[in-house]
C-alpha positions as CSV (number, residue, x, y, z in Angstrom):
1,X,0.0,0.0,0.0
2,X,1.1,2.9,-0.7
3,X,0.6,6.5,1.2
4,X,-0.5,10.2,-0.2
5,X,2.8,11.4,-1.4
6,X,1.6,14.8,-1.5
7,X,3.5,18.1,-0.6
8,X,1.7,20.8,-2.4
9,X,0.3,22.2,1.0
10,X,4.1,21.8,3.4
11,X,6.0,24.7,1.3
12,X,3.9,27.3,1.6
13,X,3.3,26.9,5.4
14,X,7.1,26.1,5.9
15,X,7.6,29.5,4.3
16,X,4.9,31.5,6.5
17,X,6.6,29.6,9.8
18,X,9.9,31.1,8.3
19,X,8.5,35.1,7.8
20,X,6.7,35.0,11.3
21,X,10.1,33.7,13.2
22,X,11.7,36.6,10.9
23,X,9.1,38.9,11.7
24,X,9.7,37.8,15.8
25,X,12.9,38.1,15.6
26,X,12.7,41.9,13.8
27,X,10.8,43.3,16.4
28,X,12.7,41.8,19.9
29,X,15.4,43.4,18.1
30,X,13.5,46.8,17.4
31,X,11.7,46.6,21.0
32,X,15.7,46.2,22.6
33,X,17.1,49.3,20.6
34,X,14.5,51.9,21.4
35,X,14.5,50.4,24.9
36,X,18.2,51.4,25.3
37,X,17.6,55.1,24.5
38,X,16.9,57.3,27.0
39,X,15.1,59.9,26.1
40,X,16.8,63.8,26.1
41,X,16.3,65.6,29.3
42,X,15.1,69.1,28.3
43,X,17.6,72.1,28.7
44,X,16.4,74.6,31.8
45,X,14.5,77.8,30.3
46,X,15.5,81.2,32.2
47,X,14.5,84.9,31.4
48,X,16.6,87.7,31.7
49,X,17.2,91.4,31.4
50,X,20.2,92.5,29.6
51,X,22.1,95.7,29.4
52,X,25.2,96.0,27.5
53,X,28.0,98.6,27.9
54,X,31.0,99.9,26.5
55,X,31.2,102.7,29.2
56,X,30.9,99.9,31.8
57,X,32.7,97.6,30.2
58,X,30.4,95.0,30.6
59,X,27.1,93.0,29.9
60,X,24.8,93.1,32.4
61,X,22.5,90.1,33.1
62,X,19.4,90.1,35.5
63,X,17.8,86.6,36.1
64,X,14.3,87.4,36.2
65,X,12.7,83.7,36.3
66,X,14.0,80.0,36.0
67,X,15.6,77.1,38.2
68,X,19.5,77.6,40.0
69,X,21.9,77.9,36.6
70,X,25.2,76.9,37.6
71,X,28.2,78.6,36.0
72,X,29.9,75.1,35.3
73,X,27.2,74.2,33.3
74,X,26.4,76.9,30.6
75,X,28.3,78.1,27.5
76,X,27.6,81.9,26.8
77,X,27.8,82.7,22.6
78,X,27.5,85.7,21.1
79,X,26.8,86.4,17.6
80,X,27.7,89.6,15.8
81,X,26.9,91.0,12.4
82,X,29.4,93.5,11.4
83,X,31.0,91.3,10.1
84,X,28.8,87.8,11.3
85,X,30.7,86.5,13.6
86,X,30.4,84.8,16.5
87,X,31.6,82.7,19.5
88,X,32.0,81.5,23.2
89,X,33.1,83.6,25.8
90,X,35.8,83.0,28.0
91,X,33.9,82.3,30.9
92,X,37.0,83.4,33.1
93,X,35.2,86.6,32.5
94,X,32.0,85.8,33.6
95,X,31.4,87.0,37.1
96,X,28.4,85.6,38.7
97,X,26.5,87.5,41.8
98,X,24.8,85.5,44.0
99,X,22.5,87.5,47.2
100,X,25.7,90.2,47.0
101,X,28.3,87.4,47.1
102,X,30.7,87.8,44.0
103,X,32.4,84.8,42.3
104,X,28.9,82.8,43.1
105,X,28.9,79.1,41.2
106,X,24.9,79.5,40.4
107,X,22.5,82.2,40.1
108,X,18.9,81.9,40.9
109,X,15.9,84.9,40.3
110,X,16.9,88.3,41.4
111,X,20.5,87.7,40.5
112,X,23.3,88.7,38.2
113,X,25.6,87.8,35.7
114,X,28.4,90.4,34.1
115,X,30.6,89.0,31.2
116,X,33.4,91.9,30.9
117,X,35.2,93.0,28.2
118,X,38.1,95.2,27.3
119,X,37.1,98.3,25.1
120,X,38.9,100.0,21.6
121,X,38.9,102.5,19.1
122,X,38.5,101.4,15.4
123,X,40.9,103.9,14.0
124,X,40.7,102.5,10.7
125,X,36.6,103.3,10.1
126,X,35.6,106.6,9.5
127,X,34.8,108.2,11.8
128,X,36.4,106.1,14.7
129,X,34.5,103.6,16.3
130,X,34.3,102.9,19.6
131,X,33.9,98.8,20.0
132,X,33.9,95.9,22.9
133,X,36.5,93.5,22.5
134,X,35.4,89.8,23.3
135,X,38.7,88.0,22.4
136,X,39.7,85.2,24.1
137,X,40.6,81.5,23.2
138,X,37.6,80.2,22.3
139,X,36.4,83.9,20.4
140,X,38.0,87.1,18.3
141,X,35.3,89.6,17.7
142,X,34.3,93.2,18.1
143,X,31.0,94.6,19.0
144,X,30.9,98.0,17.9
145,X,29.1,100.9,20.0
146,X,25.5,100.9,18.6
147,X,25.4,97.8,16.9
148,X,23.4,95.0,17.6
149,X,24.1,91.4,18.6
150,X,22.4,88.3,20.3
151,X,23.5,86.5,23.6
152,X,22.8,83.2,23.9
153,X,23.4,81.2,27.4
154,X,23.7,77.5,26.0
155,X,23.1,74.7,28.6
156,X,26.5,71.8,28.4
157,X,24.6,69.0,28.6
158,X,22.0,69.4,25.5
159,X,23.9,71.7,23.4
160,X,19.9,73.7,23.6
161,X,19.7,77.3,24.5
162,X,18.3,78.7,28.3
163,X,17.8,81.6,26.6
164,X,18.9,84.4,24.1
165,X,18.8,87.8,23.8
166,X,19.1,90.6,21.0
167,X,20.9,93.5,22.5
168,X,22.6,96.7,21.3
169,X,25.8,98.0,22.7
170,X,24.9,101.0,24.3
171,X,27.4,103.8,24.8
């Protein structure tokens, strides 16, 4: 006697036993990558009032809202446009003024923050221009008396802003 030799019907469930192992297999391995990322934690969001200048020979920040900033943990850029330039100030002159205690490591509301600068003379424009000098390692630029430019405090560990401002350099 002889039995059904018939194997139209093993391929094709053979092959959808393959593509759901596949399928399985795809999304364990989907599931453990997004697993392993943690998600970004959010930069801090301040507000300030700025004052910029060259008389005083320095920028003037107020905290007006926000959590503690520390100084450790912020970059401060600023961005010029005559020419556009910009870049991080050396935050060796970055004095921070905690309840009337200078050289404070954090600032909270009610607080202040001066980043000094030297000042110059442009005696190559016409007529000479006075201008606050921001050069340090990590920056070379001028901001001229009257001209406008943006300050951004940049939190270290996101790379996102706390906040910026658009300031002129007063005289």
């Amino acid at each position: 006697m002889k039995l059904v030799d018939d194997r139209k019907g093993v391929s094709p469930v053979v092959g959808v036993m393959l593509m759901l192992v596949v399928t399985v297999i795809l999304a364990a391995a989907v599931n453990a990558y997004t697993s392993s990322i943690s998600p970004q934690k959010p930069a801090p969001v301040a507000e300030f009032d700025a004052k910029a200048s060259i008389h005083d020979k320095n920028i003037t920040l107020t905290m007006l809202s926000g959590p503690p900033i520390q100084k450790s943990d912020i970059y401060i850029k600023i961005t010029t446009s005559e020419p556009l330039t910009s870049g991080y100030v050396n935050m060796s002159n970055v004095t921070f003024y905690h309840a009337n205690q200078t050289n404070a490591q954090f600032v909270v509301p009610g607080d202040i923050i001066k980043i000094h600068f030297t000042t110059g003379i442009d005696t190559y424009s016409s007529p000479p221009r006075a201008y606050a000098d921001f050069t340090g390692p990590q920056i070379q630029l001028w901001v001229y008396e009257g001209s406008p430019f943006t300050l951004t405090i940049i939190d270290k560990d996101t790379g996102n802003p706390i906040w910026t401002g658009h300031l002129y350099m007063n005289p």
